[in-house]
SEVEX-562733 format. One record per residue (C-alpha): y, z, x. Coordinates in nm, 4 decimals. Each point is the difference from the previous one (the first is absolute). Layout:
REM residues N
c2/c3/c1
Y/Z/X
...
This chain:
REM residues 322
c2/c3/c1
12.6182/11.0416/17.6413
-0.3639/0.0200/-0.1952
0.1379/0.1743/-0.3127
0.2204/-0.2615/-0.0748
-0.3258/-0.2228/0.0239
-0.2015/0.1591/-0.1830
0.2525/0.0256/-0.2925
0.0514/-0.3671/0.0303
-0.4126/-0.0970/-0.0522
0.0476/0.2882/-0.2887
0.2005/-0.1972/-0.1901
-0.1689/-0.3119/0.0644
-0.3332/0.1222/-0.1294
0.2011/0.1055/-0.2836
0.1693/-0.2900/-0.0724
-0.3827/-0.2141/0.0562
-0.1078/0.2328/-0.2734
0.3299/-0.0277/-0.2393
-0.1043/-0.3765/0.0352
-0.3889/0.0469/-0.0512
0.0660/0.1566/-0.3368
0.2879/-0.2369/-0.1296
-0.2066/-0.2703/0.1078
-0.3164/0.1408/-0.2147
0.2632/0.0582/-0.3244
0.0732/-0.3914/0.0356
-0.3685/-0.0732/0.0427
-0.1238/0.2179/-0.3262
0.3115/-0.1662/-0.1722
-0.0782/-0.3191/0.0797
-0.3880/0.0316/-0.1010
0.1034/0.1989/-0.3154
0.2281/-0.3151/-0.0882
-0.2632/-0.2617/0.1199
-0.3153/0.1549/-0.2085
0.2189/0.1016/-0.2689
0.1471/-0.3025/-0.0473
-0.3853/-0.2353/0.0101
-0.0873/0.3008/-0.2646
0.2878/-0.0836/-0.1543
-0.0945/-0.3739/-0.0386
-0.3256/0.0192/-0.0838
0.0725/0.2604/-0.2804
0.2307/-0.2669/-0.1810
-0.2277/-0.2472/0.0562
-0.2661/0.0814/-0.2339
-0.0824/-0.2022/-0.2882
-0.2586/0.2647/-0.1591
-0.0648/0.3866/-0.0484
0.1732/0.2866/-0.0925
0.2044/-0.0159/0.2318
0.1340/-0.3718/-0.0341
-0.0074/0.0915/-0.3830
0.3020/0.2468/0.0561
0.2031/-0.2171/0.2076
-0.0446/-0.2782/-0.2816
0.1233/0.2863/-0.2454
0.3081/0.0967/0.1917
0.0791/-0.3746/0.1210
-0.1147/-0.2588/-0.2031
-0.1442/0.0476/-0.3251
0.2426/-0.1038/-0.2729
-0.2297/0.1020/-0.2777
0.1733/0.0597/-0.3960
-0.2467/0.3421/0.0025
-0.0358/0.1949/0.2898
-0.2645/0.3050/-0.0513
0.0722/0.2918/0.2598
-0.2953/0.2455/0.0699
-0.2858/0.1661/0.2349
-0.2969/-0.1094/-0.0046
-0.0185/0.0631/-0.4087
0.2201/-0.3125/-0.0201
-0.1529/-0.1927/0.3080
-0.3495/-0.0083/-0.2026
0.0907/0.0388/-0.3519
0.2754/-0.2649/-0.1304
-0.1172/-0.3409/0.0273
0.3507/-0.2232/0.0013
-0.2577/-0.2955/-0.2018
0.0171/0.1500/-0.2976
0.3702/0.1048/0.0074
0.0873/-0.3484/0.0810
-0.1607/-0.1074/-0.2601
0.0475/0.2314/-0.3062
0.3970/0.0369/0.0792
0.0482/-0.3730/0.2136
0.1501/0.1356/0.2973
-0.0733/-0.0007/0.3475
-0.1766/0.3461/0.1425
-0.0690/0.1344/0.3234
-0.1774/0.3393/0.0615
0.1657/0.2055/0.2876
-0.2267/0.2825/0.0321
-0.1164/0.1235/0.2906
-0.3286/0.2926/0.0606
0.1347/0.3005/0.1435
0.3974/-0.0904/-0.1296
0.1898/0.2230/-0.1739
0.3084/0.0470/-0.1555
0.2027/-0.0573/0.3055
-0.1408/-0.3227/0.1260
0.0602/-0.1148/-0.4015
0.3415/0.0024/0.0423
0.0314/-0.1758/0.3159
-0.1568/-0.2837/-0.1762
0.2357/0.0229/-0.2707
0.3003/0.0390/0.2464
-0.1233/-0.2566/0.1833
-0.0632/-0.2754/-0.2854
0.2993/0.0287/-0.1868
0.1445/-0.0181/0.2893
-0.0565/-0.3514/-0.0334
-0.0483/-0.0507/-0.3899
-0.0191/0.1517/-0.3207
-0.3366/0.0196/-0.1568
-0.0363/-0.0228/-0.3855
-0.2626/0.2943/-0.0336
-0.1192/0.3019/0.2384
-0.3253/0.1873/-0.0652
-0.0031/0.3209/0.1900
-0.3495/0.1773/0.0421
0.0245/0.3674/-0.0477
-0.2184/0.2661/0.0651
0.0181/0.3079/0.1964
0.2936/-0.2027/0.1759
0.2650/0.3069/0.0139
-0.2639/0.2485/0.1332
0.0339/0.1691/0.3316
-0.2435/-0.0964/0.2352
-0.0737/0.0799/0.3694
0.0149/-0.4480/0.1120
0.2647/-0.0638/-0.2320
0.2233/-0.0635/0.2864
-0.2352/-0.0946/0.2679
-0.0513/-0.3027/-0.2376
0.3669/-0.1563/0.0634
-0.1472/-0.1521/0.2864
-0.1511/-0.2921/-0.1809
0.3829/-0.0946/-0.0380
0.1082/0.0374/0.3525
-0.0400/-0.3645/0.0962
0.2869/-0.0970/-0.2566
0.1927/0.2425/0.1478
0.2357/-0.2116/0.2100
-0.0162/-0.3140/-0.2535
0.0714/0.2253/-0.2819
0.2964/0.2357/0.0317
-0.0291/0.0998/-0.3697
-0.3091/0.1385/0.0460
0.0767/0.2241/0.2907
0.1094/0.2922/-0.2014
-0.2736/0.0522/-0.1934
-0.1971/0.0339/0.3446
0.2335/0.2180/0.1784
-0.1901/0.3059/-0.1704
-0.3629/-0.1117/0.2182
0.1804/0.2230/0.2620
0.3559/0.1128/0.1164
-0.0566/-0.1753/0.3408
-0.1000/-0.3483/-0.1880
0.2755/-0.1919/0.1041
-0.0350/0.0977/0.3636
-0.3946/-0.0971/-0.0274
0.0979/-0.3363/-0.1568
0.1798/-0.1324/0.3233
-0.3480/0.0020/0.1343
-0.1304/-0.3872/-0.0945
-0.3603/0.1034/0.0148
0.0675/0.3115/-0.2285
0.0161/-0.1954/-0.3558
-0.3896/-0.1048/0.1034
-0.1470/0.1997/0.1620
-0.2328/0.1035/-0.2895
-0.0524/-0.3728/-0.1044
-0.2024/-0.1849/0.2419
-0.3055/-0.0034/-0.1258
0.1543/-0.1000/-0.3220
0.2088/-0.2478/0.1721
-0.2374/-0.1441/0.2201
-0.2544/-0.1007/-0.3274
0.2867/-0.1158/-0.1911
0.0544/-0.2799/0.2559
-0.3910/-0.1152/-0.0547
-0.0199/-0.2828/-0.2981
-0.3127/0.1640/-0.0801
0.1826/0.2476/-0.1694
0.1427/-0.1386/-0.2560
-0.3398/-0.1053/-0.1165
-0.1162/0.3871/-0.0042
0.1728/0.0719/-0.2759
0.1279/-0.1423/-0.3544
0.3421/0.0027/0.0422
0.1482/-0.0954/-0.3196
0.4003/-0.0132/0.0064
-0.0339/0.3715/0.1721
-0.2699/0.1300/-0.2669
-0.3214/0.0807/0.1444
-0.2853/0.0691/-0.2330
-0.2956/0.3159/0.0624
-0.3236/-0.1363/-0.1259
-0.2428/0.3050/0.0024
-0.0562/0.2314/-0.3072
-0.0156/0.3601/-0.0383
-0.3337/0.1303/-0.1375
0.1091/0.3817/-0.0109
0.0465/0.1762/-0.3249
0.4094/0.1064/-0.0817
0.1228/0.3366/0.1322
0.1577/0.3006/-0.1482
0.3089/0.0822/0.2835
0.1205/0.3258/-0.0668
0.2714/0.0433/0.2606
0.2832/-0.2090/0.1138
-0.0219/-0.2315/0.3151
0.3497/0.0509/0.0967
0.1848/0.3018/-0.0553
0.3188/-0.0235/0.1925
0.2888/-0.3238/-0.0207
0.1879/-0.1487/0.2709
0.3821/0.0326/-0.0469
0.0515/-0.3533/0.2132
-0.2820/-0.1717/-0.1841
0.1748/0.1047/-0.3508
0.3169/-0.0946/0.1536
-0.1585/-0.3448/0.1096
-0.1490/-0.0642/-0.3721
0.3559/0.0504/-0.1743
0.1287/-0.2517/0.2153
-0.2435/-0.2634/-0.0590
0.0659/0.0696/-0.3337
0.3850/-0.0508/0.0290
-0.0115/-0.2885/0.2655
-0.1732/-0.1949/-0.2637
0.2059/0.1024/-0.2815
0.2870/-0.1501/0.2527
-0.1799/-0.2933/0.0192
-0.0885/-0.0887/-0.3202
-0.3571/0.0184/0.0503
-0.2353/0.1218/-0.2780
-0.1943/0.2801/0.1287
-0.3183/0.1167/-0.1527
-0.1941/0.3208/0.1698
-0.3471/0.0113/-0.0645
-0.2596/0.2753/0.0904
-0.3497/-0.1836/-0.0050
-0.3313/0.1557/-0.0669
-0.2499/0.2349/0.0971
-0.3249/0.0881/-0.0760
0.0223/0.3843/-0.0316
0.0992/0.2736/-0.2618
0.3046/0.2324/0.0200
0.1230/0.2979/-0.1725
0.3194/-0.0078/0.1709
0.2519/-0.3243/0.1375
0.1195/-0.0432/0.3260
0.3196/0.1633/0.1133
0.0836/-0.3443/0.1482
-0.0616/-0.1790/-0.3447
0.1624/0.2269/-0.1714
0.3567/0.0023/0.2333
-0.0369/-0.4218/0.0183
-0.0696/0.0023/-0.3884
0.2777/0.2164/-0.0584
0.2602/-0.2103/0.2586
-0.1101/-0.3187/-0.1338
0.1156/0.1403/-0.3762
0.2929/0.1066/0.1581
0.1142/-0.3742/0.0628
-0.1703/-0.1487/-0.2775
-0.2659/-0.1870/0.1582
-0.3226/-0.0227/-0.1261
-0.2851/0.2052/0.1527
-0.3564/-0.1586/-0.0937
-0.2549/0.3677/0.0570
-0.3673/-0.1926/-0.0076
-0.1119/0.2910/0.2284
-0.1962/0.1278/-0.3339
-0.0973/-0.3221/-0.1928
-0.2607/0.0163/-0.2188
-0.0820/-0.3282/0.0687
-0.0635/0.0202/0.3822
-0.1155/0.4121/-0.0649
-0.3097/-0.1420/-0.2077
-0.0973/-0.2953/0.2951
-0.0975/0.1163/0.3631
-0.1219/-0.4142/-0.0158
0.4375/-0.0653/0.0708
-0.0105/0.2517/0.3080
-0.1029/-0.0175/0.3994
0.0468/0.3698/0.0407
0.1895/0.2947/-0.2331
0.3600/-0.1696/0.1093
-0.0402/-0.3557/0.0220
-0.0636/-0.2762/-0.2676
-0.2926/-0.3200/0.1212
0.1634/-0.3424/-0.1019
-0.1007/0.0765/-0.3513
0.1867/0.2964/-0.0160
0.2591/-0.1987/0.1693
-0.0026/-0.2215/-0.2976
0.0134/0.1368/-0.2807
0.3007/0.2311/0.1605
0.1982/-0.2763/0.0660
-0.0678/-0.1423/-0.3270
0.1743/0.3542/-0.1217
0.2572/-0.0187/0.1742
0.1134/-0.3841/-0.0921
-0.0631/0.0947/-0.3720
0.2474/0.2694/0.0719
0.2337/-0.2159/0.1671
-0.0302/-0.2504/-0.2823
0.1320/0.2277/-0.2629
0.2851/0.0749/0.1838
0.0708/-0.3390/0.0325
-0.0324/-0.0804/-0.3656
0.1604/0.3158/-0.0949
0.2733/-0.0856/0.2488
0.0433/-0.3539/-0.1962
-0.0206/0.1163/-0.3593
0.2841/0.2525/0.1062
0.2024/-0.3205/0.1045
């Protein structure tokens, strides 16, 4: 009669812990979905910062020129002057620490919604393989579930993505320091935000450098792949696309593989490829610099006065032809 018993209270203490661990599932659930979904909140709630800046990119801006880029584009195109020289409206989607991937989810994303007149690509070392390349999609994970155009360019972060992406806390988990300051008023006043563009003020007192071998050897299949069909999405959409490779302030006796294979795509479909990565102009000036890559607001300037003179002729070339 006591084996019967004690199989009985076996059971039972099974069946306690069965319980114990579906009832600690539910709880992590239910805290993942709670904190995930105040992060959640309080990510779209910002009115300021990098972070706010790409949800007004993918959601909101409605701007005739849309300029697509790292942080060569963040600091370097100043959507004034482009309003002004060609009379349309500009916003400057750039992001530090983007690359070609998170590009075309903007571009996905916004003509998604509309068709811009104009988009100015930043190129440089953008089809290079590098070791964060992919580590970098995460900057995009929030838009995941509001953006189901964007989730295949994502999918290659990791081949267990769309399991991790269940998880609410997941898309933020990197972000809330970010978050947390982008909810503060005060910062919006740390930095002049102009429509996106955000100005570097310090100049570069070092004498120009001879580089004698590449940066980047190898290229990324997927971020070639990803290129060519930011070049043929806005070919589809009858958007004007103009690729631009801005400045530096070094020397070399050979070009980037990358520059070379975007060059070389970009003649493939015709569109026009503006290589400053050389220029005399900015070569002979370390005053238009911050650092060997990056242009101060005068830099910044007198690029994107380049670029709309460039964009001009077309446009009167484009009307003499009609």
């Amino acid at each position: 009669m006591k084996i019967p018993l004690i199989k009985y209270e076996g059971m039972e203490n099974q069946k306690y812990f069965i319980f114990k661990v579906l009832l600690f599932i539910l709880l992590v659930i239910l805290l993942d979905f709670g904190i995930g979904s105040i992060l959640r909140y309080y990510y779209f709630r910002q009115h300021s910062g990098f972070l706010y800046r790409t949800t007004y990119a993918m959601d909101k801006t409605t701007a005739d020129i849309l300029i697509l880029g790292a942080s060569t584009a963040n600091h370097q195109y100043d959507p004034e002057i482009f309003e002004k020289g060609l009379n349309m409206s500009c916003y400057n989607a750039g992001r530090d620490g983007s690359n070609i991937f998170y590009h075309y989810a903007i571009l996905k994303a916004a003509l998604k919604r509309y068709s811009p007149k104009i988009i100015i690509l930043e190129m440089r070392g953008e089809l290079a393989k590098t070791t964060d390349s992919y580590d970098r999609l995460s900057m995009l994970l929030p838009y995941y579930e509001s953006h189901p155009e964007i989730r295949q360019i994502i999918k290659p972060k990791s081949p267990f993505e769309k399991i991790k992406m269940l998880s609410k806390i997941y898309p933020y988990n990197s972000m809330l320091f970010s978050i947390a300051v982008g909810n503060f008023k005060h910062n919006a006043l740390r930095f002049n935000d102009n429509k996106g563009y955000l100005p570097l003020n310090r100049i570069w007192d070092e004498p120009l450098e001879m580089i004698s071998k590449p940066l980047y050897s190898q290229l990324d299949t997927n971020k070639i792949k990803t290129y060519e069909s930011i070049i043929k999405e806005c070919i589809s959409a009858n958007v004007k696309l103009y690729i631009v490779s801005s400045p530096n302030f070094y020397k070399t006796k050979y070009v980037e593989n990358s520059d070379v294979k975007a060059k070389e795509i970009a003649e493939k479909y015709n569109i026009k490829f503006l290589d400053y990565s050389q220029d005399s102009v900015f070569l002979a000036n370390s005053n238009y610099f911050v650092d060997i890559h990056h242009l101060n607001s005068s830099g910044a300037t007198v690029l994107s006065n380049r670029v709309v003179g460039e964009i001009e002729r077309d446009y009167i070339t484009a009307g003499k032809q009609h």
